[in-house]
mmCIF file of the N, C-alpha and C atoms, coordinates in Angstrom:
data_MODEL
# 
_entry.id   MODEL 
# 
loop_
_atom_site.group_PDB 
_atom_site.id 
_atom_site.type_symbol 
_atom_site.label_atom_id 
_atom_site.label_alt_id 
_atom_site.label_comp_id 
_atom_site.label_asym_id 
_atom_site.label_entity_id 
_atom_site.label_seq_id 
_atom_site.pdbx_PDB_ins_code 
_atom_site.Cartn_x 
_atom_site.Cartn_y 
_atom_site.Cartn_z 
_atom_site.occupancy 
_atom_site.B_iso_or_equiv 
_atom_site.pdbx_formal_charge 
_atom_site.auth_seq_id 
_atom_site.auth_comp_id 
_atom_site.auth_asym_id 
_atom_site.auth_atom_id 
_atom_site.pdbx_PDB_model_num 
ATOM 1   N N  . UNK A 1 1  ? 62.169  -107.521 -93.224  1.00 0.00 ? 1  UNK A N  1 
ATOM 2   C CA . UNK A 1 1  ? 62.440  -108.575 -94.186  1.00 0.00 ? 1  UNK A CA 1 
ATOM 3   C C  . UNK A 1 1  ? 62.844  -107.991 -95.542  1.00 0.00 ? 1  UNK A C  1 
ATOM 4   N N  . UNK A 1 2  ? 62.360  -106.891 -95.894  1.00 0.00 ? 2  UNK A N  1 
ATOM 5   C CA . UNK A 1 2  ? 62.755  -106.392 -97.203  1.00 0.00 ? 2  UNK A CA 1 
ATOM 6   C C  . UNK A 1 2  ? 63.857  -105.933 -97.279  1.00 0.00 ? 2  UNK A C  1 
ATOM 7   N N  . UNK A 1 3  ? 65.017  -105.835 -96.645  1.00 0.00 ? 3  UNK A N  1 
ATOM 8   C CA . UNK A 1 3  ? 66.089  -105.343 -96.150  1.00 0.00 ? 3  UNK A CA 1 
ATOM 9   C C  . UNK A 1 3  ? 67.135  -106.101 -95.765  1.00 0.00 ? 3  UNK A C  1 
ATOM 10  N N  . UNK A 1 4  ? 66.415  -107.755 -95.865  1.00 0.00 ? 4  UNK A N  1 
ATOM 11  C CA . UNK A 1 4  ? 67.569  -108.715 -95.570  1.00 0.00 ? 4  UNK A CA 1 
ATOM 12  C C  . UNK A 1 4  ? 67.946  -109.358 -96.782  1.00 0.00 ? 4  UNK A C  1 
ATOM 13  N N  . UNK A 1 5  ? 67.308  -108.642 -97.919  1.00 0.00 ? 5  UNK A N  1 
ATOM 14  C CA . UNK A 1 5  ? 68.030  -109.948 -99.081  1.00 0.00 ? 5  UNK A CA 1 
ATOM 15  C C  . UNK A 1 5  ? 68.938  -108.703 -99.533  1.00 0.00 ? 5  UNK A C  1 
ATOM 16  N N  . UNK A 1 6  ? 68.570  -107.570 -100.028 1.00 0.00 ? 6  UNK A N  1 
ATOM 17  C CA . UNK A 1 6  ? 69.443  -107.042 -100.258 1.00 0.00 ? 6  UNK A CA 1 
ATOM 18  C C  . UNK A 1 6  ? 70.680  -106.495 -99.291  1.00 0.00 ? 6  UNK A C  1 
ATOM 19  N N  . UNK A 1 7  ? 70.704  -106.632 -97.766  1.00 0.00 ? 7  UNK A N  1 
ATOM 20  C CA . UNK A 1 7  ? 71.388  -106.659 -97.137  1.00 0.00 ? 7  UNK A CA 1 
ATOM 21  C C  . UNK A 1 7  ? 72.549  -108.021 -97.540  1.00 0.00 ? 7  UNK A C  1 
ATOM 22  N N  . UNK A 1 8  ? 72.385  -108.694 -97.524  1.00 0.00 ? 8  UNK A N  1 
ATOM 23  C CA . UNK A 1 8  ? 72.862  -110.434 -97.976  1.00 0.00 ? 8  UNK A CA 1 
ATOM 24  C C  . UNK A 1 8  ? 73.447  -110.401 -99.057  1.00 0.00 ? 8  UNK A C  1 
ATOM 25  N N  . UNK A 1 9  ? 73.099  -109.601 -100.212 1.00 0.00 ? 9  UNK A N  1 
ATOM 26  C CA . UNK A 1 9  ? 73.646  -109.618 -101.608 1.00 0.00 ? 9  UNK A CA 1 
ATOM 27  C C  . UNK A 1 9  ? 74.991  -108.854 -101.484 1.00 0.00 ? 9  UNK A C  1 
ATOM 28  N N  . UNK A 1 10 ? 74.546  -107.658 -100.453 1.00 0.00 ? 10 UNK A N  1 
ATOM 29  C CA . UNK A 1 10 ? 75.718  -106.628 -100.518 1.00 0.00 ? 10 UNK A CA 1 
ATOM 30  C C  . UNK A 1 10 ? 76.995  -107.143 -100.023 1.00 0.00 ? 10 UNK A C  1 
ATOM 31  N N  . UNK A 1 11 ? 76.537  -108.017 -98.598  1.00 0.00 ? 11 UNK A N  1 
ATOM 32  C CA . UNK A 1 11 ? 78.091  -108.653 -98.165  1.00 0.00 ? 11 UNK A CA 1 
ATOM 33  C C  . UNK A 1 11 ? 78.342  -109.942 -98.833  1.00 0.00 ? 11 UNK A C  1 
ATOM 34  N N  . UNK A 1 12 ? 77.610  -110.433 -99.849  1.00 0.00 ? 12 UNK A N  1 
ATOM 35  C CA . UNK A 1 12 ? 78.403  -111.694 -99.994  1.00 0.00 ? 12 UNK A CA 1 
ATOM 36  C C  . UNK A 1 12 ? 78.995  -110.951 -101.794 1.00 0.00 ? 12 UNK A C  1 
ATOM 37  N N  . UNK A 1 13 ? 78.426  -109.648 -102.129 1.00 0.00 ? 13 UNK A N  1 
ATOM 38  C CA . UNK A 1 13 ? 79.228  -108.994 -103.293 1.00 0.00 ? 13 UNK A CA 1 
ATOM 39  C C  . UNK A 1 13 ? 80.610  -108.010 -102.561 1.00 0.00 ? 13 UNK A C  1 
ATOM 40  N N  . UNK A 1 14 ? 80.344  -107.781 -101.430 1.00 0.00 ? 14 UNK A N  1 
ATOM 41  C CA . UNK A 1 14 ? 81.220  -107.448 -100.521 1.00 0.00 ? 14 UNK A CA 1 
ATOM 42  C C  . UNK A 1 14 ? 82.780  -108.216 -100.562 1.00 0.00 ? 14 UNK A C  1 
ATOM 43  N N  . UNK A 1 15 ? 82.232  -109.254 -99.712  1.00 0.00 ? 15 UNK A N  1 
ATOM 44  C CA . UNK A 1 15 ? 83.137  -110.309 -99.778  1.00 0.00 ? 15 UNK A CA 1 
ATOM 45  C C  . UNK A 1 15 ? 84.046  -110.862 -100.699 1.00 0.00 ? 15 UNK A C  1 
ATOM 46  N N  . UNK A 1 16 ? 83.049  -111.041 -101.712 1.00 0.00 ? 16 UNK A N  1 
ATOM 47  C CA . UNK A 1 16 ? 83.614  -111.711 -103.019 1.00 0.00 ? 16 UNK A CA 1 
ATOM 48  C C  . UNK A 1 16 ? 84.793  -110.470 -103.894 1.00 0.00 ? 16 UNK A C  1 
ATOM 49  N N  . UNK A 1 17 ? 84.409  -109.259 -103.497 1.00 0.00 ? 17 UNK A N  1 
ATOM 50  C CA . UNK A 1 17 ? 85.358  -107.966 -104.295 1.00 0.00 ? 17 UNK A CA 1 
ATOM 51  C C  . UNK A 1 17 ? 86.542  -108.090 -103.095 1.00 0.00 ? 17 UNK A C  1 
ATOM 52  N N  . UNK A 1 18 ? 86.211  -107.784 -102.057 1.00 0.00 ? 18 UNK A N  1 
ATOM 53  C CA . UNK A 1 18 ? 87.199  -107.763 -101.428 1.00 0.00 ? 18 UNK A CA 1 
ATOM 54  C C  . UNK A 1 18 ? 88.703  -108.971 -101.172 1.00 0.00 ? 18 UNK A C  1 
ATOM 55  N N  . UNK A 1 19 ? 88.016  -109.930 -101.314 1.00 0.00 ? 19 UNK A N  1 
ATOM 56  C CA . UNK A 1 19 ? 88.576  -111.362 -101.242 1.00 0.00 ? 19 UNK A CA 1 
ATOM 57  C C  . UNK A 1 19 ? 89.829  -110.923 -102.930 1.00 0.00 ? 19 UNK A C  1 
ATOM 58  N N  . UNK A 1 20 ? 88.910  -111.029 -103.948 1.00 0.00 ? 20 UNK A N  1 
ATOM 59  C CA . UNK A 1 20 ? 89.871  -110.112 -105.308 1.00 0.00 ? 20 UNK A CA 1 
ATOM 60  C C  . UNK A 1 20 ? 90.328  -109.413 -105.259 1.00 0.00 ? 20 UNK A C  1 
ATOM 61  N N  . UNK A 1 21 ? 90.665  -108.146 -104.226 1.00 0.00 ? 21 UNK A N  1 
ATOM 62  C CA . UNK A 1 21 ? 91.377  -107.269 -104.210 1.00 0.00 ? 21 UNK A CA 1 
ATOM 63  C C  . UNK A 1 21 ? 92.547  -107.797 -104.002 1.00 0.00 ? 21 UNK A C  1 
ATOM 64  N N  . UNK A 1 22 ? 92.360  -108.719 -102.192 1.00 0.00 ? 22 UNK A N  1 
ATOM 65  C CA . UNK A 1 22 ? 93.697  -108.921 -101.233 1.00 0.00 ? 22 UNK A CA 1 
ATOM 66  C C  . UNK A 1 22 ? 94.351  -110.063 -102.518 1.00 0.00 ? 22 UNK A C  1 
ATOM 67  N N  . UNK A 1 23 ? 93.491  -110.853 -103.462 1.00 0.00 ? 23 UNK A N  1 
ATOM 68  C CA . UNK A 1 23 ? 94.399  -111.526 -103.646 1.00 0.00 ? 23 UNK A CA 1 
ATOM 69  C C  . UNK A 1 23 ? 94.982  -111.056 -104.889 1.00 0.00 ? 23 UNK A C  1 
ATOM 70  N N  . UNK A 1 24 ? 94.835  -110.121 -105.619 1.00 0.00 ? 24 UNK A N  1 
ATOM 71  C CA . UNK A 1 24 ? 94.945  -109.593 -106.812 1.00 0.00 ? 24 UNK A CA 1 
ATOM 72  C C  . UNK A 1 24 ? 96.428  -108.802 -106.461 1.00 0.00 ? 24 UNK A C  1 
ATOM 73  N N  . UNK A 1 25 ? 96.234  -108.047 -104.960 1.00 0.00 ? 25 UNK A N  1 
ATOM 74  C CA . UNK A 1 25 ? 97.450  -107.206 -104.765 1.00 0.00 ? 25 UNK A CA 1 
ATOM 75  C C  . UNK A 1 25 ? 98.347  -107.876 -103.815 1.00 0.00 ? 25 UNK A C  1 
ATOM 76  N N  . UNK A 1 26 ? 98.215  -109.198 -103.294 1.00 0.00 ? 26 UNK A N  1 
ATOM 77  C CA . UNK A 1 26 ? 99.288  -110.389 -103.371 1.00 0.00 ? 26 UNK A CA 1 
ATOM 78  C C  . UNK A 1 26 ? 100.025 -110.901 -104.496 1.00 0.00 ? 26 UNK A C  1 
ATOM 79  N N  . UNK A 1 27 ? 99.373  -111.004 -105.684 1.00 0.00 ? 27 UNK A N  1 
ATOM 80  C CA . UNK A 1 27 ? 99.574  -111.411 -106.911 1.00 0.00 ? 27 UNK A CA 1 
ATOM 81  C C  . UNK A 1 27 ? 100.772 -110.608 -107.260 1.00 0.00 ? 27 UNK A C  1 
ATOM 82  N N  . UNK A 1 28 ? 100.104 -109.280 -107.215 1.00 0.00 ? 28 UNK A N  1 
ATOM 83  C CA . UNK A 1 28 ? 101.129 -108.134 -107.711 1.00 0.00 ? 28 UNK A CA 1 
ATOM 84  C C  . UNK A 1 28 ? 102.431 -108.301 -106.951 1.00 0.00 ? 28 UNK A C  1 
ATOM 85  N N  . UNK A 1 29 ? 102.223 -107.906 -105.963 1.00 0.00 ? 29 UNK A N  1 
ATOM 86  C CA . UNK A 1 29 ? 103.507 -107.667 -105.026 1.00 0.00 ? 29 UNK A CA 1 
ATOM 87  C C  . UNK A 1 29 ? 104.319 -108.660 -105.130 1.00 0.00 ? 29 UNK A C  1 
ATOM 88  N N  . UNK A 1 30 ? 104.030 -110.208 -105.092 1.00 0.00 ? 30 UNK A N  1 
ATOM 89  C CA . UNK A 1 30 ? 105.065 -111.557 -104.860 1.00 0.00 ? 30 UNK A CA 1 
ATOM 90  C C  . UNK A 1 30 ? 105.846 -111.110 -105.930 1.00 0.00 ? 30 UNK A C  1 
ATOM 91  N N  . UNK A 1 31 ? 107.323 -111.641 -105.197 1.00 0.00 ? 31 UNK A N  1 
ATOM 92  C CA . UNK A 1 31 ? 108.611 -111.186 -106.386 1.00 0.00 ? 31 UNK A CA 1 
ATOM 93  C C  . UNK A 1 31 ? 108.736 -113.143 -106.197 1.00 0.00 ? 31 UNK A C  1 
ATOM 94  N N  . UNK A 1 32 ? 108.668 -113.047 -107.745 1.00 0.00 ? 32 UNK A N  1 
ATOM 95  C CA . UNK A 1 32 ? 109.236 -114.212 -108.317 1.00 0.00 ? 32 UNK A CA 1 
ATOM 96  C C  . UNK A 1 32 ? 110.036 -114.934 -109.146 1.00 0.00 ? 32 UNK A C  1 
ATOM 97  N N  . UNK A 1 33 ? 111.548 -113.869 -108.730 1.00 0.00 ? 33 UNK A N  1 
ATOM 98  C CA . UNK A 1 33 ? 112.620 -114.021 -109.337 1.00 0.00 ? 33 UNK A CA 1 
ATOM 99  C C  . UNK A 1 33 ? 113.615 -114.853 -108.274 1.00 0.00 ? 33 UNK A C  1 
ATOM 100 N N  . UNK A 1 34 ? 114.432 -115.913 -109.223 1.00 0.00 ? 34 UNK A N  1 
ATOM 101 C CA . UNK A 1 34 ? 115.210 -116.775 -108.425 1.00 0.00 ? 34 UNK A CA 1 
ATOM 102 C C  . UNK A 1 34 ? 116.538 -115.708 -107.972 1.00 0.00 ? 34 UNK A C  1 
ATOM 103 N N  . UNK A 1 35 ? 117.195 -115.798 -107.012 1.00 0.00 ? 35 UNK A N  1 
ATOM 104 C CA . UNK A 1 35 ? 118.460 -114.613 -106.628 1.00 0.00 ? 35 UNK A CA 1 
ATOM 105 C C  . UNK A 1 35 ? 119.459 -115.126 -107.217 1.00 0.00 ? 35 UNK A C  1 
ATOM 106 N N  . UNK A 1 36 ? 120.435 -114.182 -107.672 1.00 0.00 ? 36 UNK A N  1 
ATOM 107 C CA . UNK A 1 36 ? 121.910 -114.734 -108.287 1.00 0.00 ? 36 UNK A CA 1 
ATOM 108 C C  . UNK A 1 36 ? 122.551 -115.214 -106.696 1.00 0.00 ? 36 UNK A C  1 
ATOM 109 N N  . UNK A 1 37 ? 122.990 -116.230 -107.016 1.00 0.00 ? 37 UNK A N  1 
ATOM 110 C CA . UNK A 1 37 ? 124.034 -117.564 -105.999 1.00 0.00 ? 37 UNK A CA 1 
ATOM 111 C C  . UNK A 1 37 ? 125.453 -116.482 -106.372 1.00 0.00 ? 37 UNK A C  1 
ATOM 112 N N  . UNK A 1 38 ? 126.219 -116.571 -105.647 1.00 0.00 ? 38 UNK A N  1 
ATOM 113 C CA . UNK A 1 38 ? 126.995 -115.657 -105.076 1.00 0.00 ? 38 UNK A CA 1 
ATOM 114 C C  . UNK A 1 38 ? 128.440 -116.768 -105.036 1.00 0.00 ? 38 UNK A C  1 
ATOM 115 N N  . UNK A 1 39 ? 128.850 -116.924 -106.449 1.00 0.00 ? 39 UNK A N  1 
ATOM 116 C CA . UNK A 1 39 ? 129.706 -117.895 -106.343 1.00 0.00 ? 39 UNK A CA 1 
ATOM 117 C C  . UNK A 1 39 ? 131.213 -117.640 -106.328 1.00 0.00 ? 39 UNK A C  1 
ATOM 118 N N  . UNK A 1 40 ? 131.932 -116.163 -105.097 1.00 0.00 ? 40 UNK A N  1 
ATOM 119 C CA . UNK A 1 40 ? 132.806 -115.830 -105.479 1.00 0.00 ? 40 UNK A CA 1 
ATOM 120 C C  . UNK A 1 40 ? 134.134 -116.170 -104.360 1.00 0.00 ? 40 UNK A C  1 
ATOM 121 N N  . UNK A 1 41 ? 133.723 -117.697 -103.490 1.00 0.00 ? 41 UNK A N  1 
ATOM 122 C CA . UNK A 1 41 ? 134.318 -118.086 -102.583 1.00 0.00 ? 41 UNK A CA 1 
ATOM 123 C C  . UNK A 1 41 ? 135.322 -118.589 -102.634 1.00 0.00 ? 41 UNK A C  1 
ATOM 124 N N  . UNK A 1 42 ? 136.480 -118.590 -102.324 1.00 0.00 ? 42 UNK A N  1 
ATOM 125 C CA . UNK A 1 42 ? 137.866 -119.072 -102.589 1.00 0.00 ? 42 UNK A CA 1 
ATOM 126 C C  . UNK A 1 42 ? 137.840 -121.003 -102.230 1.00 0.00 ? 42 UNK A C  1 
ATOM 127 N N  . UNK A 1 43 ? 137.564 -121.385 -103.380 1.00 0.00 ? 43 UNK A N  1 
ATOM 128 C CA . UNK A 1 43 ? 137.256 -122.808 -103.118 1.00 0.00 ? 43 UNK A CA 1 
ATOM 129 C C  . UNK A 1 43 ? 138.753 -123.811 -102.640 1.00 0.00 ? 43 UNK A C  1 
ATOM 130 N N  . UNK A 1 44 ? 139.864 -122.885 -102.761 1.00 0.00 ? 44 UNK A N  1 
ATOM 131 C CA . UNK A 1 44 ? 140.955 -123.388 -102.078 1.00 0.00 ? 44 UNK A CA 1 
ATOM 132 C C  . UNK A 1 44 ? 141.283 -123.968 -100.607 1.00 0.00 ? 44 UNK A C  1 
ATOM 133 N N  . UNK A 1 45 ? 140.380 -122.715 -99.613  1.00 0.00 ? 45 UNK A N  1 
ATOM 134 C CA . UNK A 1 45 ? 139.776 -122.350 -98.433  1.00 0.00 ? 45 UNK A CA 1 
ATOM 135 C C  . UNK A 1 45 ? 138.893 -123.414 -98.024  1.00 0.00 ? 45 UNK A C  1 
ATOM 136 N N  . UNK A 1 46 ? 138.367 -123.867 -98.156  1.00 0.00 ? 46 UNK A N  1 
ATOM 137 C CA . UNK A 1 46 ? 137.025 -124.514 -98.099  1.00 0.00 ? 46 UNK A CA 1 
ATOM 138 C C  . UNK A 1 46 ? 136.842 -126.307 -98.290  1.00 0.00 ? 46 UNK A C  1 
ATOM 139 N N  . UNK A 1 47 ? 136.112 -126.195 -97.315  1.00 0.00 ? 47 UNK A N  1 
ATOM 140 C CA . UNK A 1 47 ? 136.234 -127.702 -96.448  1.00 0.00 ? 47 UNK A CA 1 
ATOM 141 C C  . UNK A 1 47 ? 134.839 -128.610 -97.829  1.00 0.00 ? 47 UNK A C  1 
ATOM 142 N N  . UNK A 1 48 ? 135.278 -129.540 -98.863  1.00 0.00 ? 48 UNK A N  1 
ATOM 143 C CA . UNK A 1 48 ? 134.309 -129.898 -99.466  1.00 0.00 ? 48 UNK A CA 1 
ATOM 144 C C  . UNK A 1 48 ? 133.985 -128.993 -100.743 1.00 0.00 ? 48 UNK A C  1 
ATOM 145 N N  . UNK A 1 49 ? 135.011 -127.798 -100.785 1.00 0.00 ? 49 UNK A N  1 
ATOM 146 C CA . UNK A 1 49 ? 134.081 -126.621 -102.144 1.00 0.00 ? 49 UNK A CA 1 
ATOM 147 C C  . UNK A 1 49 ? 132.746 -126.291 -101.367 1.00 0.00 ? 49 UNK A C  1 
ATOM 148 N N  . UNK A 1 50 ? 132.763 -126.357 -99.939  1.00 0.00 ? 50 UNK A N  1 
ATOM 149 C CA . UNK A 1 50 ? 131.673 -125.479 -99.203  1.00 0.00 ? 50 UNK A CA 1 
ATOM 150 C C  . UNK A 1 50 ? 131.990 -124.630 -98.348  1.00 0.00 ? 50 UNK A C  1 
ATOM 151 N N  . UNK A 1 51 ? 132.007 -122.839 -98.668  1.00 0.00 ? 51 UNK A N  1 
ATOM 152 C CA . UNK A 1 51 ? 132.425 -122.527 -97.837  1.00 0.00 ? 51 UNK A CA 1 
ATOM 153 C C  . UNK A 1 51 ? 131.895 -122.245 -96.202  1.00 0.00 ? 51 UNK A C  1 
ATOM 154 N N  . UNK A 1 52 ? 132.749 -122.263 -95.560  1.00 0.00 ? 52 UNK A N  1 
ATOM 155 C CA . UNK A 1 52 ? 132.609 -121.761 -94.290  1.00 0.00 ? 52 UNK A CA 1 
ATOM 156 C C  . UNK A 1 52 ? 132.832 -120.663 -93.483  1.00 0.00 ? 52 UNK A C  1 
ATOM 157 N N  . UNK A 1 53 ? 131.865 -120.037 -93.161  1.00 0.00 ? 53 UNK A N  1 
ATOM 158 C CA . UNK A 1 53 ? 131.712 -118.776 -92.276  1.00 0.00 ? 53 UNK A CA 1 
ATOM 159 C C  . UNK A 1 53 ? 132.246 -118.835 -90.844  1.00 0.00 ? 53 UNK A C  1 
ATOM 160 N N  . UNK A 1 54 ? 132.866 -118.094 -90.061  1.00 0.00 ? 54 UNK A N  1 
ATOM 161 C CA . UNK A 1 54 ? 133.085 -118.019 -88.693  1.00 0.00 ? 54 UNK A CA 1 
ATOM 162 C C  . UNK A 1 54 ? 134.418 -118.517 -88.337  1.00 0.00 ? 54 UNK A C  1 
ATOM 163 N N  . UNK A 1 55 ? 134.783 -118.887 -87.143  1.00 0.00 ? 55 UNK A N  1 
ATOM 164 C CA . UNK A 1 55 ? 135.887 -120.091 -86.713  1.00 0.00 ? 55 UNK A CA 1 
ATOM 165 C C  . UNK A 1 55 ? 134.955 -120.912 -86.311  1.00 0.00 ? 55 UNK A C  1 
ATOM 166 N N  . UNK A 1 56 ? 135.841 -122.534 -86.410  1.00 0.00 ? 56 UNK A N  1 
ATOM 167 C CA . UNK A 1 56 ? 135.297 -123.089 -85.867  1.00 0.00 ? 56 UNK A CA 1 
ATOM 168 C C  . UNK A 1 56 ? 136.129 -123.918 -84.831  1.00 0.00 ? 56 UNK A C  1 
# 
């Protein structure tokens, strides 16, 4: 019994660090920049000013 509270403290201080890590170095990593749109399509070409890829 003397061994289960501090057993208990350790994983729920366990838990609680670890849980802050994964989400701390999610935090970091997410790229949250919008991408430059790529607007260099020959709108002459193009069905609507949308272009189209492939044959169809």
């Amino acid at each position: 019994m003397k061994f289960a509270v501090p057993g208990i403290i350790a994983a729920v201080v366990g838990a609680v660090l670890g849980a802050g890590v994964v989400l701390g170095v999610t935090a970091g990593a997410s790229d949250n920049t919008r991408p430059e749109i790529d607007r260099t399509g020959n709108a002459d070409s193009s069905l609507l000013n949308q272009v189209e890829y492939g044959s169809r």
